[in-house]
C-alpha positions as CSV (number, residue, x, y, z in Angstrom):
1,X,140.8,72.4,74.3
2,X,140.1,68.6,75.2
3,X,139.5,66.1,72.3
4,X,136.4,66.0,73.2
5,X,135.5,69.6,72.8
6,X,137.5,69.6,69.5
7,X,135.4,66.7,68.7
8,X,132.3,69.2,69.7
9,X,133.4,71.5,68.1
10,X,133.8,69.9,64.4
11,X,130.6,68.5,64.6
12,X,128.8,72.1,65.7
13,X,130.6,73.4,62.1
14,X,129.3,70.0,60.3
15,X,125.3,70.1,62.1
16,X,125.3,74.0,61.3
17,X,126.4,73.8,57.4
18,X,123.6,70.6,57.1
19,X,121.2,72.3,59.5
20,X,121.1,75.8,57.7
21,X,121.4,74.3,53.9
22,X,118.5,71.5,54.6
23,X,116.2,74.5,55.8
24,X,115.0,76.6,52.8
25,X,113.7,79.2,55.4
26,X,117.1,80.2,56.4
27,X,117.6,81.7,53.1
28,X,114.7,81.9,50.3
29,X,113.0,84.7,52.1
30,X,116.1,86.6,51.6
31,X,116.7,85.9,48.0
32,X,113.2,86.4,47.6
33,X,112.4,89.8,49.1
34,X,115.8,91.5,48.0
35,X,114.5,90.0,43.9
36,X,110.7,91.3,44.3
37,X,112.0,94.3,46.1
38,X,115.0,94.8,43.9
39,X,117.4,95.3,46.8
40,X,121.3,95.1,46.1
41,X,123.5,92.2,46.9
42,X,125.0,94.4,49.7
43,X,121.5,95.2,51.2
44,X,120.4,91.7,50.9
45,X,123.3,90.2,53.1
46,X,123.1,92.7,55.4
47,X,119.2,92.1,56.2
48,X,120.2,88.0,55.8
49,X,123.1,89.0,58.4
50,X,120.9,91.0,60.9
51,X,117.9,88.6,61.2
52,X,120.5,85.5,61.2
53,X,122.2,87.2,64.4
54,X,118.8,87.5,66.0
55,X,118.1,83.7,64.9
56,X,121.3,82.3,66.6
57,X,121.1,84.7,69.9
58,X,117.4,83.6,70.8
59,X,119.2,79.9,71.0
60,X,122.1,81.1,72.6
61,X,120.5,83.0,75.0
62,X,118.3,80.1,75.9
63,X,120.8,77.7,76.3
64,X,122.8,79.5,78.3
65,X,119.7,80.1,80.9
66,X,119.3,77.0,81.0
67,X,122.4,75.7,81.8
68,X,123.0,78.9,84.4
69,X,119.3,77.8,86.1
70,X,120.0,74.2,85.7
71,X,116.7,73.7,84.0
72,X,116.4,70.2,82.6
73,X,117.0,69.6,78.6
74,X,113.7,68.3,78.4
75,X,112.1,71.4,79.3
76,X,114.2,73.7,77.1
77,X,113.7,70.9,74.2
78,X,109.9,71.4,74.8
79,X,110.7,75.5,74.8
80,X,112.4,75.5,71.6
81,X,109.8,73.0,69.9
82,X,107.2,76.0,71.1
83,X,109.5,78.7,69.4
84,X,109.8,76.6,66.2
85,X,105.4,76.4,65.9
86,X,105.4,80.2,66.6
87,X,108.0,80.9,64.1
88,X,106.5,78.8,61.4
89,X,103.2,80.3,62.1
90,X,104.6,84.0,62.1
91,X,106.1,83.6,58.4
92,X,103.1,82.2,57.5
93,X,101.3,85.6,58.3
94,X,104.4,87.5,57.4
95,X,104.1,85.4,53.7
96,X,100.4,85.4,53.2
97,X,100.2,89.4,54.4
98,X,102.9,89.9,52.0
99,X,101.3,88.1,49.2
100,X,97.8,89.8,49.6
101,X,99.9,93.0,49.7
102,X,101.7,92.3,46.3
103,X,98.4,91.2,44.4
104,X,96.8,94.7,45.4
105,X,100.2,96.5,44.2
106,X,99.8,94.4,40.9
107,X,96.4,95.3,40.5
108,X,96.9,98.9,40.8
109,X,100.5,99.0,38.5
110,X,98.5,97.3,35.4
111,X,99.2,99.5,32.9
112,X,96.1,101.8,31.6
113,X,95.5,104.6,29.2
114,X,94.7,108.1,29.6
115,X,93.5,110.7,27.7
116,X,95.2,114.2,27.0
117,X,94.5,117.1,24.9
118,X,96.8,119.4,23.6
119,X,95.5,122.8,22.3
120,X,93.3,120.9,18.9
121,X,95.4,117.8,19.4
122,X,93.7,115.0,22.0
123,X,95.4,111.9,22.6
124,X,96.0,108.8,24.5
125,X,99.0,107.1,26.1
126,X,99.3,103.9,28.3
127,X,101.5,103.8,31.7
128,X,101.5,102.3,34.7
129,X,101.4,103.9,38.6
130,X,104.5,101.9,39.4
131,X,106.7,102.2,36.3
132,X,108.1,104.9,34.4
133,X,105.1,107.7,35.0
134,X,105.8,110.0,37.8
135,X,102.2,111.4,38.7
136,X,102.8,112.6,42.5
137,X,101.0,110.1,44.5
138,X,99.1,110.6,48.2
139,X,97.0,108.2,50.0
140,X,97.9,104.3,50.2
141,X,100.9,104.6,47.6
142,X,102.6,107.1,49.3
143,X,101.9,104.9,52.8
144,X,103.7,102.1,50.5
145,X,106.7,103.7,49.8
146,X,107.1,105.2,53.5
147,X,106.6,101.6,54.6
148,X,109.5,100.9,52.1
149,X,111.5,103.4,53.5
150,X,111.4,102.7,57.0
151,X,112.6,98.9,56.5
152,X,109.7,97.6,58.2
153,X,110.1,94.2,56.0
154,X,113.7,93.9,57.5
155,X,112.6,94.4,61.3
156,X,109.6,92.2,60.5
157,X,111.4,89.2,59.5
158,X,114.3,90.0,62.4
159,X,111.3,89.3,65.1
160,X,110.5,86.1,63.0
161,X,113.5,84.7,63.1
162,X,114.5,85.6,67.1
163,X,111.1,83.5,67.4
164,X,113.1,81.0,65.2
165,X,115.2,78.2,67.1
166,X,118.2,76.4,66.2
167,X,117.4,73.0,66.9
168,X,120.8,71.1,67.1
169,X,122.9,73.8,69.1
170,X,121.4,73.6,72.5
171,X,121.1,69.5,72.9
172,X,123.6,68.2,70.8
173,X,126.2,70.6,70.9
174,X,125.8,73.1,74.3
175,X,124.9,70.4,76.8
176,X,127.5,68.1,76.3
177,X,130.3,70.6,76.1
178,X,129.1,72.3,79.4
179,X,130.8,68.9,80.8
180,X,133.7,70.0,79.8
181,X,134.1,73.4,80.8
182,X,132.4,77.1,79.9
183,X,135.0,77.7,77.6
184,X,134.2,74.8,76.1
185,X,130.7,75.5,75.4
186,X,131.7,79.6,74.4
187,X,134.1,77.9,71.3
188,X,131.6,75.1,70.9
189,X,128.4,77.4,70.3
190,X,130.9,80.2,68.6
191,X,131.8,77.6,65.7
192,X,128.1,76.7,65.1
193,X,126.9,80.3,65.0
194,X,129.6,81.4,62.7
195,X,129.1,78.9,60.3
196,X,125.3,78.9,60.6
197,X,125.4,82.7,59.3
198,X,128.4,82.7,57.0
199,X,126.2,79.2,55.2
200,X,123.2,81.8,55.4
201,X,125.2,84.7,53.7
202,X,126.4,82.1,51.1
203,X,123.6,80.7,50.2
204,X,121.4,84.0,49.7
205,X,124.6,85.3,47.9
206,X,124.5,82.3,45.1
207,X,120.5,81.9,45.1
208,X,120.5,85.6,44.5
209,X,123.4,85.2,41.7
210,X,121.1,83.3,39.8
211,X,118.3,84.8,40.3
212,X,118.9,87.8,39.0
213,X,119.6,85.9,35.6
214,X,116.6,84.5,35.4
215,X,114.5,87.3,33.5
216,X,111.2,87.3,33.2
217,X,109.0,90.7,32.3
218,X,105.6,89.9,32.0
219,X,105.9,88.8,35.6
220,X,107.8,92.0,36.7
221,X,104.8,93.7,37.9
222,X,104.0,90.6,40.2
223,X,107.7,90.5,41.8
224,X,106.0,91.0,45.0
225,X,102.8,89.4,44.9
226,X,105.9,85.7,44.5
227,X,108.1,86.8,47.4
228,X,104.9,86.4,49.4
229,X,104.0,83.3,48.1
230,X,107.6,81.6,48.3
231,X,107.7,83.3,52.4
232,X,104.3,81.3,52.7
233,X,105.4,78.4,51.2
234,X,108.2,78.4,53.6
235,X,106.3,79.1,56.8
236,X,104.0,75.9,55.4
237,X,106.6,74.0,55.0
238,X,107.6,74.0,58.7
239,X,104.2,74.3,60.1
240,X,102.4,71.7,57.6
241,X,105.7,69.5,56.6
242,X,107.9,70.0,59.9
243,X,111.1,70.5,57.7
């Protein structure tokens, strides 16, 4: 442990806290999903800590290819800007898929009457297909609620956010401290991913906190429809804005 990597190592902890709390992306979608798809805390940090593993390894893995091959930072610089457009571009899809998806699932849960009859006695109540009436369902609600079931939201995002690089790690933090030594750059790129996911889980866990005080039913019905939107507005964001 040379000053220099302690030095390294500080400033991985420091870029990764700034890094992860200046990009919305690393944690609205969470908070977002797990509120529209009423997910526990516990479920929501697990999905947060399964697709922020995937977004630190794609880095890791890169950087330590190229520093194994010797390929020059430029060229893994240019890699990572490529990973970043495709990234940005995939939650867009993943966002305005998700959106379209929770407008149709609105449409369909506004609530409508029907009409019974009882012997001499005919009637009429309201309810809605996604709230408290339990009519067995077939066709695409029951394809809904298998998608639900198999996680496929959770997986989706995980492939989003392998695509997803960390910008800082590989040349401000990986490069230098593979002057020093390999051991060096294990405790260098250690410190930035465990603070890059612990600032992840922390920030869902808060956002979340507070989100789940903020009540408001005549939007219930379109919980959905607004994770969509604010994945969107977070793949625009770093597509449109470059944040």
């Amino acid at each position: 442990m040379t000053p220099e990597i302690i030095a390294l190592m500080a400033a991985a902890a420091s870029i990764a806290l700034v890094h992860t709390l200046l990009g919305p992306d690393h944690y609205l979608p969470f908070v977002a999903l797990a509120r529209g798809r009423g997910w526990s805390l516990r479920r929501a940090l697990a999905v947060t800590l399964f697709c922020g593993s995937g977004h630190i390894v794609g880095s890791v893995l890169l950087g330590f290819l190229g520093l194994y091959l010797g390929i020059r930072l430029g060229t893994l610089e240019w890699i990572e800007g490529l990973r970043g457009d495709l990234a940005g571009w995939a939650l867009v899809a993943f966002g305005l898929v998700y959106f379209s998806w929770g407008l149709r699932r609105a449409q369909r849960s506004r609530e409508h009457s029907h009409w019974h009859s009882h012997g001499a006695v005919r009637h009429r109540h309201p309810h809605g297909h996604h709230a408290e009436h339990s009519h067995p369902h077939t066709g695409p609600d029951a394809a809904e609620d298998g998608v639900q079931q198999r996680g496929l939201v959770a997986w989706a995002l995980f492939i989003v956010f392998v695509l997803g690089p960390c910008e800082p790690l590989i040349p401000l933090l990986m490069f230098p401290a593979a002057r020093e030594s390999a051991a060096g750059v294990m405790a260098v790129t250690g410190v930035f991913a465990l603070v890059t996911i612990a600032t992840m889980l922390g920030a869902v866990a808060v956002a979340l906190w507070g989100a789940q005080r903020l009540q408001f039913p005549g939007l219930a019905r379109f919980g959905q429809a607004i994770a969509g939107g604010v994945v969107l507005c977070c793949g625009l964001a770093i597509t449109v804005l470059g944040l």
